[in-house]
Backbone as CSV, one residue per row, in Angstrom:
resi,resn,N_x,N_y,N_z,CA_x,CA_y,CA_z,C_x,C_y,C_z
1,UNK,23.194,5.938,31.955,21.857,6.528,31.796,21.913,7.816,30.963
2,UNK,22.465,8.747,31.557,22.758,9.639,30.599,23.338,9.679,29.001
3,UNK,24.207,8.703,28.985,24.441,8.166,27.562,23.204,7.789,26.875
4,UNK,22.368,6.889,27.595,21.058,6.510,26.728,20.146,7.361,26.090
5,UNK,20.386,8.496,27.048,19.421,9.909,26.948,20.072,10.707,25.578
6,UNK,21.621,10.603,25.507,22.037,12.051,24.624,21.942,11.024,23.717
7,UNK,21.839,9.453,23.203,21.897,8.748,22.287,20.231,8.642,21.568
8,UNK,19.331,9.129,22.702,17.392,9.294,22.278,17.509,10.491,21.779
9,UNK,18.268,10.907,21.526,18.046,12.676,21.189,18.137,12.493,19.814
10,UNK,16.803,13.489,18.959,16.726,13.764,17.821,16.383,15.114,17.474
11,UNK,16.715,15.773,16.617,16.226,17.325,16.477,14.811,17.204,15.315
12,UNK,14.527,18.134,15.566,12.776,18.361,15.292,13.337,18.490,13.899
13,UNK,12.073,17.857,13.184,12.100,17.791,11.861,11.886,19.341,11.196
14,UNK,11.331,20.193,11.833,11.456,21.413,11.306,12.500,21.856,11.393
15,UNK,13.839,21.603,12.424,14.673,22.438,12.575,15.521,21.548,11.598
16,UNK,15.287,20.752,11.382,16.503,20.199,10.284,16.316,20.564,9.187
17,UNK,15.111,20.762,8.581,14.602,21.466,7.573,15.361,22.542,7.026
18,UNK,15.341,23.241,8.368,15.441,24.969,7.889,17.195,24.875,7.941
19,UNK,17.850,23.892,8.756,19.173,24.001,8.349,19.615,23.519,7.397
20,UNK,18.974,22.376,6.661,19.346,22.299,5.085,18.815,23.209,4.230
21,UNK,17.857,23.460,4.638,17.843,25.055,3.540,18.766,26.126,3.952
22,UNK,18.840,26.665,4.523,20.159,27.334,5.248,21.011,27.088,4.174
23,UNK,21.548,25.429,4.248,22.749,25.563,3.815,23.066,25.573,2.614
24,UNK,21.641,25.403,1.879,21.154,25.318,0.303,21.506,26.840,0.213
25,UNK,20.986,28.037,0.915,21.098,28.665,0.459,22.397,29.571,0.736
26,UNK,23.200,28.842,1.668,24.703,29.695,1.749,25.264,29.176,0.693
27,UNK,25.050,28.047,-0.246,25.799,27.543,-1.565,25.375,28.028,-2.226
28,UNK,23.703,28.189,-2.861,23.612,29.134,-3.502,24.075,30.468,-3.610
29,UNK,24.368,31.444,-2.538,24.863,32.993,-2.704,26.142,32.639,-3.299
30,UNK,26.781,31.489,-2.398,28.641,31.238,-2.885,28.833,31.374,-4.452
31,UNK,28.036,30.683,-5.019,27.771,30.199,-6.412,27.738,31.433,-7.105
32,UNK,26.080,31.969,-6.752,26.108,33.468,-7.516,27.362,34.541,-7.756
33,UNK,27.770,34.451,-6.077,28.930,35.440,-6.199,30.348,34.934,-6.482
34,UNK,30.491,33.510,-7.053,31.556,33.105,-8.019,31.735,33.579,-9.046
35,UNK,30.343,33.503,-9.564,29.930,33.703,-11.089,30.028,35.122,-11.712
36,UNK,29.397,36.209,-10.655,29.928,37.227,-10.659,31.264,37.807,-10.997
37,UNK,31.863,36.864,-9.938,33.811,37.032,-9.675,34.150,36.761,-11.134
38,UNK,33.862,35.526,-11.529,34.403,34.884,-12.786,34.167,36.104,-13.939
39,UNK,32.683,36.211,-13.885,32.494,36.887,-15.198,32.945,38.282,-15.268
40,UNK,33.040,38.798,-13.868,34.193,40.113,-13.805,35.549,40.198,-14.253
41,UNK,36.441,39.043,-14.079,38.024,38.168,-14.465,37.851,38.201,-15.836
42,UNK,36.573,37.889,-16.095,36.828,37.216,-17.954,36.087,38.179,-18.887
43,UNK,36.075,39.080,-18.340,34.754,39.932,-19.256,35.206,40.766,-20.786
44,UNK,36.496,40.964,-20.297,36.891,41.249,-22.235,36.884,40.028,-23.095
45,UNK,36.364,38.893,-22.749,36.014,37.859,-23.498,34.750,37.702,-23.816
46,UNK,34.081,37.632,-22.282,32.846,37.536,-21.960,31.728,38.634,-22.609
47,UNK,32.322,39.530,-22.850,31.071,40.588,-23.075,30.763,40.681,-24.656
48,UNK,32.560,40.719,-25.314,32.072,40.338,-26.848,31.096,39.414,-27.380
49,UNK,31.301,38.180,-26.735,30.637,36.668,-26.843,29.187,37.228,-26.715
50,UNK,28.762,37.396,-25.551,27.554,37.938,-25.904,26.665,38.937,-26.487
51,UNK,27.668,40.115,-26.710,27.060,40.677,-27.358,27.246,40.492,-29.057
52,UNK,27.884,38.998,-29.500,28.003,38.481,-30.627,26.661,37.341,-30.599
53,UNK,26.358,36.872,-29.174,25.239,35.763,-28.988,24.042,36.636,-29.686
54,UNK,23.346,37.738,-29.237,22.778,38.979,-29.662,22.226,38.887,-30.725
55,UNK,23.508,39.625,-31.149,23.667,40.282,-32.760,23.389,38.823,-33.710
56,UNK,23.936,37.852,-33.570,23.720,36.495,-34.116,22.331,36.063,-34.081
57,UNK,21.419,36.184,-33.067,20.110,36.346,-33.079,19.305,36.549,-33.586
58,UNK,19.518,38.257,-33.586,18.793,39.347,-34.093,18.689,39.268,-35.793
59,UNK,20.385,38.775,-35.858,20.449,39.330,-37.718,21.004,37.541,-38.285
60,UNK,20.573,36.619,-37.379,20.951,35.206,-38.156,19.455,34.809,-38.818
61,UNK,18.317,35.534,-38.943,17.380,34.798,-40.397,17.678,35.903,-41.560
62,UNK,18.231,36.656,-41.360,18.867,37.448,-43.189,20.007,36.833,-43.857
63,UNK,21.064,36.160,-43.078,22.102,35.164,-43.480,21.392,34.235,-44.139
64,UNK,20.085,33.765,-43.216,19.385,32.470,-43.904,18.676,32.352,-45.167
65,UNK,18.348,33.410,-45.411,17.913,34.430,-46.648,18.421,34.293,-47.661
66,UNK,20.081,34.990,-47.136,20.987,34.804,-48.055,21.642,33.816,-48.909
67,UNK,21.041,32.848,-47.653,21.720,31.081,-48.075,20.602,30.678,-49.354
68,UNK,19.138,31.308,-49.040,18.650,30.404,-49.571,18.661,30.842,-51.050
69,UNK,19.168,32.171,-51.542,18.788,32.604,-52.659,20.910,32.267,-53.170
70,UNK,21.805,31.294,-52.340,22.698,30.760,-53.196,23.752,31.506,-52.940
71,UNK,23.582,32.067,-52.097,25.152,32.915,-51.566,25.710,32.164,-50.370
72,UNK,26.743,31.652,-50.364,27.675,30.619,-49.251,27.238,31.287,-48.059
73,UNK,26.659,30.418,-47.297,26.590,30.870,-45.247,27.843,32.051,-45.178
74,UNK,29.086,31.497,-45.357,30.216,32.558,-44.781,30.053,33.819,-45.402
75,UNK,29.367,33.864,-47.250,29.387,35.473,-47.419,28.646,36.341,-47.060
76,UNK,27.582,35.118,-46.637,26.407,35.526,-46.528,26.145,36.481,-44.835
77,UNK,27.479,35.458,-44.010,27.642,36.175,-42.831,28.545,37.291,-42.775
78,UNK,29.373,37.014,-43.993,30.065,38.782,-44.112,29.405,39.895,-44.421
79,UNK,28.993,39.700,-45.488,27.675,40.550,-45.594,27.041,41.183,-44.571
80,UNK,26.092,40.715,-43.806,25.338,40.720,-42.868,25.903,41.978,-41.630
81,UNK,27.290,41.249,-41.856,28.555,41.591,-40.528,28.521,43.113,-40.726
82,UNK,28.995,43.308,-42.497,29.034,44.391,-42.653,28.200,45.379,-43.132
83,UNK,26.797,44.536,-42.872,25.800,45.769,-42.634,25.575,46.040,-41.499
84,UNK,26.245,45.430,-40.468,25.534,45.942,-38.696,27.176,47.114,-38.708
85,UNK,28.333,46.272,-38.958,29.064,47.732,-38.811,28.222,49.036,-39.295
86,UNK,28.125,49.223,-40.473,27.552,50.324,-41.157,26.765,50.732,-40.743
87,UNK,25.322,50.509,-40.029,24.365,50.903,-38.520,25.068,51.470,-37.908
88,UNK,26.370,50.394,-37.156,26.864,50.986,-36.390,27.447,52.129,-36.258
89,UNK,28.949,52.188,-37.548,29.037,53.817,-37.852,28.139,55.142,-38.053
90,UNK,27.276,54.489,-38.843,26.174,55.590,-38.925,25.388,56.065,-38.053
91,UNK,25.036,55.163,-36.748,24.367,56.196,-35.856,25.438,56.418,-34.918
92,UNK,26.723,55.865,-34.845,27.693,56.634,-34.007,27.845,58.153,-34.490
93,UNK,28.022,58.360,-36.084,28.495,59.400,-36.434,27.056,60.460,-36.250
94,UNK,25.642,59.966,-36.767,24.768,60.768,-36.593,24.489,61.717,-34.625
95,UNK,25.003,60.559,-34.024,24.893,60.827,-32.534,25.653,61.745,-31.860
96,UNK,27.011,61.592,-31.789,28.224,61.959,-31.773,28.849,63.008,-32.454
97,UNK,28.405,62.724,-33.584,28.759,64.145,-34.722,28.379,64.868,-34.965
98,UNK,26.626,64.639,-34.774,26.119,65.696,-34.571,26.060,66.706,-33.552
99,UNK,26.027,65.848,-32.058,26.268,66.334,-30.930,27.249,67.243,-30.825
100,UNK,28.563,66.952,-31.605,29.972,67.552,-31.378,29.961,69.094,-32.159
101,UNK,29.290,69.049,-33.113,28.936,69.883,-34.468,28.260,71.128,-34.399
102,UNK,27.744,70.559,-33.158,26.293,71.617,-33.049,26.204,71.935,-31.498
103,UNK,27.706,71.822,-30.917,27.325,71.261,-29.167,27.238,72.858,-28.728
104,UNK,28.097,74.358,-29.665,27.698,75.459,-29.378,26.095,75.828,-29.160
105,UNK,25.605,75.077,-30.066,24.100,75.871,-30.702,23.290,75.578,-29.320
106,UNK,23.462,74.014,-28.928,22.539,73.625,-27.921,23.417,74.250,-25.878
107,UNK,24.924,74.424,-26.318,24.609,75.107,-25.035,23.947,76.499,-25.147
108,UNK,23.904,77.012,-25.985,23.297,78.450,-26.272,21.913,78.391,-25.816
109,UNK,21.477,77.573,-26.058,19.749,77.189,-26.032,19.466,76.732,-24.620
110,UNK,20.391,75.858,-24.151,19.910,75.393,-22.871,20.741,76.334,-22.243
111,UNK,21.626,77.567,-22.298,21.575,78.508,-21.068,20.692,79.463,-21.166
112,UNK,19.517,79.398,-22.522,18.818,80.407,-22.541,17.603,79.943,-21.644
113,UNK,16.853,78.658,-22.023,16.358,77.535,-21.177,16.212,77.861,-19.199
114,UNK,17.855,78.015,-19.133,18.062,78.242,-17.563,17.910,79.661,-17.051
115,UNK,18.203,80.372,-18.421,17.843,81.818,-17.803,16.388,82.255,-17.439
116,UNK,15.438,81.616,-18.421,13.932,81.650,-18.179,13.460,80.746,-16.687
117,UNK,14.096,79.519,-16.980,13.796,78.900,-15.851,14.043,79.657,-14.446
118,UNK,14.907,80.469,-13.933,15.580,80.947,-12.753,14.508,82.328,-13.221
119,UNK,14.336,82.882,-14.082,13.387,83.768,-14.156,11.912,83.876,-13.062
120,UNK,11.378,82.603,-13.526,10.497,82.036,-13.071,10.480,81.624,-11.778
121,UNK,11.957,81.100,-11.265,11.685,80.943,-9.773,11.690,82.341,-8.946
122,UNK,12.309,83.436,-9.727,12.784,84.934,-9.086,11.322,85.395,-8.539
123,UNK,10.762,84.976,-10.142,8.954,85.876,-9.639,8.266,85.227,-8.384
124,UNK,8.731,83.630,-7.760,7.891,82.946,-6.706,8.228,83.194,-5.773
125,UNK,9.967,84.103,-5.784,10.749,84.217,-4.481,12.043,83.217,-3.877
126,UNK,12.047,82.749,-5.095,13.194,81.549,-4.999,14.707,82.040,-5.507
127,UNK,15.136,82.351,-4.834,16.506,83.336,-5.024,17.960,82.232,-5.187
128,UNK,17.576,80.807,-4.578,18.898,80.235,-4.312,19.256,79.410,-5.644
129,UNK,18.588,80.061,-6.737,18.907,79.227,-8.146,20.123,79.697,-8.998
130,UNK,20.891,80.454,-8.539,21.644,80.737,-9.369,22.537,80.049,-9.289
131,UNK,22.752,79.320,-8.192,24.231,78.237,-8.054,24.107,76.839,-8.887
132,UNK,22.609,76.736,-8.753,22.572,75.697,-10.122,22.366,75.878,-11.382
133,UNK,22.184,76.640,-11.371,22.444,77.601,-13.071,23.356,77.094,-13.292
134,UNK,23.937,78.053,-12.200,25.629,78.007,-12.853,26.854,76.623,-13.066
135,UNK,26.117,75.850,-11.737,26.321,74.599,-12.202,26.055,73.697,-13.680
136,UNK,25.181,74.129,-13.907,24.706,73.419,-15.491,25.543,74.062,-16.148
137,UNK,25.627,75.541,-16.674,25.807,75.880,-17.480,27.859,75.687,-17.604
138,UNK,27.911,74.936,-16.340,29.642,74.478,-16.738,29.509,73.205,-17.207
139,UNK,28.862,72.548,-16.828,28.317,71.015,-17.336,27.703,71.119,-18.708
140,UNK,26.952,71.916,-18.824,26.500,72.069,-20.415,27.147,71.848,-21.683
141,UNK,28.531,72.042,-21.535,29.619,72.478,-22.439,30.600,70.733,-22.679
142,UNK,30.303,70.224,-21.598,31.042,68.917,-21.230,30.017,67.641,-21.869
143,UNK,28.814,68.072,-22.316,28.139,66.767,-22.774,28.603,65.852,-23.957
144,UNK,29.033,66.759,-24.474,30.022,65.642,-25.779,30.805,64.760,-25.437
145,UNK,31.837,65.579,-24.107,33.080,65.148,-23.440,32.092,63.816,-22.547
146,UNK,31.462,63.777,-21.943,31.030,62.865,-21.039,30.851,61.768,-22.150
147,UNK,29.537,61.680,-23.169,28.948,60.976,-23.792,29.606,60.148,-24.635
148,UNK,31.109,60.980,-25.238,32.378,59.699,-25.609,33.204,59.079,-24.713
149,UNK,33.210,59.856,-23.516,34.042,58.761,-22.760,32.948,57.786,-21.725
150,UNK,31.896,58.433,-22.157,30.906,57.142,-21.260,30.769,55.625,-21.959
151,UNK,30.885,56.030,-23.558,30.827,54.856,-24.316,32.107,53.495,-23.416
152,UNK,33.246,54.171,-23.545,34.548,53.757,-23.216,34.195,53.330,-22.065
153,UNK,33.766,54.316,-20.349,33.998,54.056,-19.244,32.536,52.589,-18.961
154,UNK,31.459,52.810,-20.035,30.357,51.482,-20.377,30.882,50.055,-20.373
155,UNK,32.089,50.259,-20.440,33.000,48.722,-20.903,34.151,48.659,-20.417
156,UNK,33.717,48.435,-18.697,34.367,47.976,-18.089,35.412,46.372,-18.030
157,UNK,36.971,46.887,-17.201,37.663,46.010,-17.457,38.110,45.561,-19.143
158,UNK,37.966,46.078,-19.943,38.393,46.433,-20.860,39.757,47.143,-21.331
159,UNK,40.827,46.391,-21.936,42.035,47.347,-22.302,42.066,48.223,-23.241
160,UNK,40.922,47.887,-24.143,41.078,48.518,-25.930,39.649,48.644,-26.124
161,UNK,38.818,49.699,-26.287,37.359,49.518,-26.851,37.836,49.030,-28.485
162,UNK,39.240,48.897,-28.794,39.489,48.886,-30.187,39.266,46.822,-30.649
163,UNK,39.612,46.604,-28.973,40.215,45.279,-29.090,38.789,44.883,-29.223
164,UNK,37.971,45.190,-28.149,36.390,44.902,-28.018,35.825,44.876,-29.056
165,UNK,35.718,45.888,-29.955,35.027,45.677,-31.099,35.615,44.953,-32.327
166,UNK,37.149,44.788,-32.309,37.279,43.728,-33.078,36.819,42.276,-32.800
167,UNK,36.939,41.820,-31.314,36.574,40.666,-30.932,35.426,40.002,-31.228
168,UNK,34.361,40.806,-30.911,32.864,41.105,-30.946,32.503,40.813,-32.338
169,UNK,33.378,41.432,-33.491,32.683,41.733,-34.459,33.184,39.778,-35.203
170,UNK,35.049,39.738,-34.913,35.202,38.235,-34.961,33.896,37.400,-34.693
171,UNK,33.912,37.673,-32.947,32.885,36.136,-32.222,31.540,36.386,-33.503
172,UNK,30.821,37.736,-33.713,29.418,37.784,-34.074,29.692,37.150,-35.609
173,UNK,30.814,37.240,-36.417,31.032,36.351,-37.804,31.449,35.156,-37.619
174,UNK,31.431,34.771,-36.394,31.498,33.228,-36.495,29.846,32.328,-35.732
175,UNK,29.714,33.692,-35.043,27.657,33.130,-35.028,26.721,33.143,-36.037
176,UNK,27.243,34.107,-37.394,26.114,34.142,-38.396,26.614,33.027,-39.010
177,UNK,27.987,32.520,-38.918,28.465,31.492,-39.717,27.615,30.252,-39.191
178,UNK,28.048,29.616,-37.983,27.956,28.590,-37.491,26.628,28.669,-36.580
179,UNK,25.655,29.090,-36.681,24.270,29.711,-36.009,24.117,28.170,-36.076
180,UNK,23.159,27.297,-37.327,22.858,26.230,-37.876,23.778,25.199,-36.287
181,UNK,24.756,25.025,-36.267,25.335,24.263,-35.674,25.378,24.509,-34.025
182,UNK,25.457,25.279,-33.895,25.568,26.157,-32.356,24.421,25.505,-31.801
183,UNK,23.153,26.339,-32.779,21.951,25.650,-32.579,21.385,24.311,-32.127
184,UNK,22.115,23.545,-32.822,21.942,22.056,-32.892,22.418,21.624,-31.303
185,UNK,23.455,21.903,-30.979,24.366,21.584,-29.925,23.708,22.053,-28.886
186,UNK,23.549,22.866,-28.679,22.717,23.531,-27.950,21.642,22.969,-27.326
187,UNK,20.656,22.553,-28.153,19.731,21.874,-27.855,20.107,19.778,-27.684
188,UNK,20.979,19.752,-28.078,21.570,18.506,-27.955,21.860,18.603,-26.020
189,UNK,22.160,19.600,-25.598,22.809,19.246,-24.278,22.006,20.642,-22.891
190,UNK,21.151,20.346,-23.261,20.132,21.136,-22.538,19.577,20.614,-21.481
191,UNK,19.950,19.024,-21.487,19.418,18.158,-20.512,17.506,17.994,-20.582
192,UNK,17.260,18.680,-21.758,15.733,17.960,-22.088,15.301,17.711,-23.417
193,UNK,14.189,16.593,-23.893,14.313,16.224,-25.525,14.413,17.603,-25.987
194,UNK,15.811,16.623,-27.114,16.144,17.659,-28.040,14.062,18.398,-28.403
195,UNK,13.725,18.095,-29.083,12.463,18.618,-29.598,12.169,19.984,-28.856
196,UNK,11.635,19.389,-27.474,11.583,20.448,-26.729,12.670,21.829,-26.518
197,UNK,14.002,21.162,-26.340,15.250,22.195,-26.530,14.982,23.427,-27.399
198,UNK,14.510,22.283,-28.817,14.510,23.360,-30.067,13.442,24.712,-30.101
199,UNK,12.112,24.404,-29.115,11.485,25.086,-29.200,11.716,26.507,-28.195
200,UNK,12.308,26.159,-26.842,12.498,26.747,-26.230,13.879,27.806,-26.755
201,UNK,15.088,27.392,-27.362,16.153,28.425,-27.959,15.393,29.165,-29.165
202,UNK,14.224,28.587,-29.343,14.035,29.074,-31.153,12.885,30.500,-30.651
203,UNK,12.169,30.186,-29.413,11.405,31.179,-28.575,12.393,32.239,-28.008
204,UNK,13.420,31.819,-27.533,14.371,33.028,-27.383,14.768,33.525,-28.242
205,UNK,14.971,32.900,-28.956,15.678,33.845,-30.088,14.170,34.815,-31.068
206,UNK,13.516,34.247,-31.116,12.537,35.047,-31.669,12.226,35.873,-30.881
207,UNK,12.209,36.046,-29.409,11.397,37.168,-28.589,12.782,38.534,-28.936
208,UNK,13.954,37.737,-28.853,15.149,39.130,-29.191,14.652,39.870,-30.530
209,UNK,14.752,39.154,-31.324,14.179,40.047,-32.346,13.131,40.667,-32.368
210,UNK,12.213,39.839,-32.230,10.614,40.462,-31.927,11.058,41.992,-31.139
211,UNK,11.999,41.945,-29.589,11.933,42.900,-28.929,12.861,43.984,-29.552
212,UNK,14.141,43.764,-30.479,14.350,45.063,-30.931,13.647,45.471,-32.471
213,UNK,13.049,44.218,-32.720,12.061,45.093,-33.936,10.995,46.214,-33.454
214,UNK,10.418,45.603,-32.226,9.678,46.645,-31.705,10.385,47.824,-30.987
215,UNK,11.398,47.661,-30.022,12.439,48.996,-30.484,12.197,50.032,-31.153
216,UNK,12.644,49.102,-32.314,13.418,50.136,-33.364,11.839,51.056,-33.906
217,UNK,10.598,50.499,-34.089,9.695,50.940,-34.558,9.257,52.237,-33.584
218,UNK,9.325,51.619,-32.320,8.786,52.605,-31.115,9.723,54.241,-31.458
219,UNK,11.272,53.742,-31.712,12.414,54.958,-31.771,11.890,55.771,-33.054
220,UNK,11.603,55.151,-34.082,10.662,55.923,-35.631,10.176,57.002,-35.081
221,UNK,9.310,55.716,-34.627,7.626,56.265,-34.556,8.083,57.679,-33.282
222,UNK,8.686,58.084,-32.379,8.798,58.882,-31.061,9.490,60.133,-32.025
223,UNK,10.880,59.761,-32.990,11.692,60.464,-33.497,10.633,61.500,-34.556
224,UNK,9.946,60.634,-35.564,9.522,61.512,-36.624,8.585,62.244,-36.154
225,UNK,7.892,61.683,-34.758,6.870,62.588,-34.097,7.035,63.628,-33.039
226,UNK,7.853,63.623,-32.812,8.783,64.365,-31.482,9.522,65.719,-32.414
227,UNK,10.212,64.919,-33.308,11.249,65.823,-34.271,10.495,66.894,-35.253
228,UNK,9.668,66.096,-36.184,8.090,66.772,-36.819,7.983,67.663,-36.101
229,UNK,7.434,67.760,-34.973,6.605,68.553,-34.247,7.619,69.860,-33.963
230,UNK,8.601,69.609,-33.433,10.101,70.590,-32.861,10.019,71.590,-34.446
231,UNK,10.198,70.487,-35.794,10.462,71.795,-37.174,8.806,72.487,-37.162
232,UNK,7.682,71.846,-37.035,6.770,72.510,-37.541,6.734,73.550,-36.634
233,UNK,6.611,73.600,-35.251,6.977,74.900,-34.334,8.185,75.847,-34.471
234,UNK,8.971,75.563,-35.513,10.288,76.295,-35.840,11.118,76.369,-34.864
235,UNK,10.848,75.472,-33.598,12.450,74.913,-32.650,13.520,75.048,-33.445
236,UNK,14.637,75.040,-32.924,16.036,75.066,-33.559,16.221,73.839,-33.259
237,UNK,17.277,73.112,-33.866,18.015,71.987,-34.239,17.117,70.803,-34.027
238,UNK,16.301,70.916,-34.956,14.954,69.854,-34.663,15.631,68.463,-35.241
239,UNK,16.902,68.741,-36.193,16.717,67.231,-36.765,17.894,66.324,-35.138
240,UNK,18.625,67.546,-34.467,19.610,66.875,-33.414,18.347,66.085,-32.466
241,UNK,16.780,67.013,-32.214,16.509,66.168,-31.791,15.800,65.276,-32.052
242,UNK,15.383,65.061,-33.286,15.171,63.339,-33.748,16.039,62.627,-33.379
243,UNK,17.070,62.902,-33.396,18.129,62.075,-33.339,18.452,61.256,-31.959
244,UNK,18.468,62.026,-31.045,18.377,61.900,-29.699,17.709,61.477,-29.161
245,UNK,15.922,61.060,-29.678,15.034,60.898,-29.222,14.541,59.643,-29.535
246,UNK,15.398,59.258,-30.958,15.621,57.919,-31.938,16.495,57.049,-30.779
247,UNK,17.622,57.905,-30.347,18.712,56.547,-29.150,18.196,56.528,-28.358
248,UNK,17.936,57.684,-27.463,17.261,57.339,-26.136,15.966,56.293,-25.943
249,UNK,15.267,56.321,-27.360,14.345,55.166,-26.870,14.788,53.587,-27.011
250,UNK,16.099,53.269,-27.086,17.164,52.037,-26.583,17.616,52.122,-25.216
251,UNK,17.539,53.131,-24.731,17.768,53.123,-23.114,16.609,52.874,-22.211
252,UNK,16.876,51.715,-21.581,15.448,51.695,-20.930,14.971,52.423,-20.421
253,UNK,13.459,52.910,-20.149,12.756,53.902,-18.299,13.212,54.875,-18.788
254,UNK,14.890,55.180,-18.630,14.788,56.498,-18.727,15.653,57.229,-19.698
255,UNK,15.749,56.858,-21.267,16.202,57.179,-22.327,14.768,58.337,-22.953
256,UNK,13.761,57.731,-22.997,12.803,58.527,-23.313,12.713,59.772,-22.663
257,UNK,12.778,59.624,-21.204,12.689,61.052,-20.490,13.629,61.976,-20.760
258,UNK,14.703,61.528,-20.576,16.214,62.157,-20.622,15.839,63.163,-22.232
259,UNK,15.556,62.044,-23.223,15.105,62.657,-24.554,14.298,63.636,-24.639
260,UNK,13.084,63.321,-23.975,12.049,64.595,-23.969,12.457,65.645,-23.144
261,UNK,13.015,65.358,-22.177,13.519,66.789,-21.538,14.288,67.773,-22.409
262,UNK,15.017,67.113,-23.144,16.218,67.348,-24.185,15.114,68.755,-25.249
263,UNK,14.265,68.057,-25.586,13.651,68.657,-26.687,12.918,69.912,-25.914
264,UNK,12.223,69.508,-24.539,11.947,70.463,-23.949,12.398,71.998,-23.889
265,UNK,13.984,71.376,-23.223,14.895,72.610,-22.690,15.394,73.519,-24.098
266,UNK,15.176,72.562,-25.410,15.757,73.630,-26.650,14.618,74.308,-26.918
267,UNK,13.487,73.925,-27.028,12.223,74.827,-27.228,12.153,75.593,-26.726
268,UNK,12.345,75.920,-25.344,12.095,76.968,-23.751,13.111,77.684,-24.358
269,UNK,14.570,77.410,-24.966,15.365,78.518,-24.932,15.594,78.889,-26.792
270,UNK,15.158,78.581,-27.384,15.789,78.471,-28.611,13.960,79.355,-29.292
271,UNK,12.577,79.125,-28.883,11.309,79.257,-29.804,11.103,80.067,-28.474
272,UNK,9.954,79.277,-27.139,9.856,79.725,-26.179,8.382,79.339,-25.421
273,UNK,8.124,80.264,-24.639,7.442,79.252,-23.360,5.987,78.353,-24.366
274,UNK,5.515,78.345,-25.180,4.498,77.957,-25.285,4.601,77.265,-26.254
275,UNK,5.977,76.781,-27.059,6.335,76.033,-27.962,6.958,74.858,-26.961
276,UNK,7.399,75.182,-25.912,8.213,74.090,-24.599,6.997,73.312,-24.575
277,UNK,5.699,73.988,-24.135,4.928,73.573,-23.596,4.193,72.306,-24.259
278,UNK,3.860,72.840,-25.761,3.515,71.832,-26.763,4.719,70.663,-27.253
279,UNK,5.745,70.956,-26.794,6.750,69.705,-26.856,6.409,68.883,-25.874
280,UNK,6.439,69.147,-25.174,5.801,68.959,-23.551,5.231,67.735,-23.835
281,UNK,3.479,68.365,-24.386,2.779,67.640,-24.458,3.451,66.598,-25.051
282,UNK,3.383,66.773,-26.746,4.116,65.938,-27.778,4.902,64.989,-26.821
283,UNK,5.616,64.712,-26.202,6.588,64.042,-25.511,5.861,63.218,-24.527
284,UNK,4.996,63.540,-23.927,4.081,62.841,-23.078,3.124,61.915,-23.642
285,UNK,2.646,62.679,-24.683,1.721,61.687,-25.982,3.253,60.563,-26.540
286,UNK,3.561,60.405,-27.352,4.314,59.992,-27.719,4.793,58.588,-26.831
287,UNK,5.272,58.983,-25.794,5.575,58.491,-24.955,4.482,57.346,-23.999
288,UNK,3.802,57.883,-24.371,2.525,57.147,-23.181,1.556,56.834,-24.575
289,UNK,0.280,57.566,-24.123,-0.753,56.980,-25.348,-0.739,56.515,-26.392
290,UNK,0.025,57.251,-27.792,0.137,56.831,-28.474,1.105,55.955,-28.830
291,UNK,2.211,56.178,-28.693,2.725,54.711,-28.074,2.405,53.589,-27.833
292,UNK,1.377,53.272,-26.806,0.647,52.051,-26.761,0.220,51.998,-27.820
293,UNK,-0.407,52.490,-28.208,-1.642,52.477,-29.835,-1.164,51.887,-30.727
């Protein structure tokens, strides 16, 4: 009898439910955090590749360009190759070199910056500012030092940032090369009609560009208006901060801020309170309203 009973036994269709999802989703986390594992193991491979997938993107319809006016795909991808190096050097050196060049002028400015600032808290009654003064103003001196080895400490698991960028620059001359074909394959094994495939990689790839063309316009448009504004008020080192204000708007959320603060703190110490103030603004416009516009 009792046998008959534990042999009538069925579990509720809800509860079976929720234990195959359960277990859907303990394979799913497993999975994620394989993939993780893996792409942590392989990432001096992994990171060139994509950031050659990218760059292949971004700069594979000027190759196509190139093809069509009779220059071979491959020179056409050397070429190409070696106009993104040349970007590349050039705003390393504008960033970096300038930063390094001029890194007296701007701690000068931003401890003048902190001296007004702590000024200002003295008159409200705020006495406990001098320890962060003084904190900055040892940090002040180290921003060069941070900002080259952040590049380095950015690229993780990495033996060589030397090896990285040769790899990178390899994988990205064999995507402007073989784009045409990649392409094809690609959409060959997507697991839906090719047709459809094509539209969906050809939408990605257009939104990358689309999104650092608009980038790059937004960084102009913030730099010549941000920077403009810093020389016409006679700020000091107005062109460092175009410059600054040009990268930071590649950092998401908070490249812009970081930037405008930047321009802020040289105005406050370098022109003074009512030239800060109109950066201020400038930086907020820029940033917000016109911006959208």
């Amino acid at each position: 009898m009792a046998s008959e009973r534990t042999a009538g036994f069925s579990a509720p269709t809800w509860l079976t439910q929720l234990g195959f999802s359960s277990w859907l989703l303990v394979g799913f986390v497993l999975v994620i955090v394989g993939l993780i594992w893996l792409l942590g193991e392989t990432s001096t491979i992994v990171m060139p590749v994509v950031l050659a997938a990218v760059l292949g993107a971004v700069a594979g319809p000027a190759v196509g360009w190139l093809e069509q006016h009779r220059i071979p795909r491959l020179g056409g991808a050397i070429l190409v190759l070696l106009g993104l190096v040349a970007i590349g050097v050039l705003i390393f050196c504008l960033v970096f070199g300038g930063i390094s060049a001029q890194s007296g002028d701007i701690s000068t400015k931003m401890n003048g910056a902190l001296d007004k600032i702590q000024g200002w808290f003295a008159d409200l009654g705020v006495d406990n500012t001098q320890n962060a003064k003084q904190d900055v103003q040892r940090a002040t001196p180290e921003i060069r030092t941070t900002l080259l080895s952040g590049v380095a400490a950015g690229v993780q698991g990495l033996k060589s940032i030397l090896f990285f960028l040769a790899f990178a620059a390899l994988s990205t001359l064999f995507v402007l090369k073989d784009a045409p074909v990649m392409h094809r394959f690609i959409n060959r094994h997507m697991g839906v009609p090719e047709p459809t495939a094509n539209i969906v990689t050809s939408n990605i790839a257009k939104s990358l560009r689309s999104y650092f063309l608009a980038v790059t316009i937004i960084a102009l448009f913030n730099a010549v208006l941000i920077g403009g504004a810093a020389w016409i008020l006679g700020v000091p080192l107005a062109g460092t901060i175009a410059v600054v204000t040009f990268v930071g708007a590649y950092v998401p959320f908070v490249g812009a801020w970081v930037a405008g603060g930047f321009a802020v703190l040289i105005a406050l110490g370098g022109a003074g309170t009512s030239e800060a103030l109109i950066m201020a603004v400038v930086a907020l416009l820029a940033n917000g309203i016109l911006q959208q516009m």
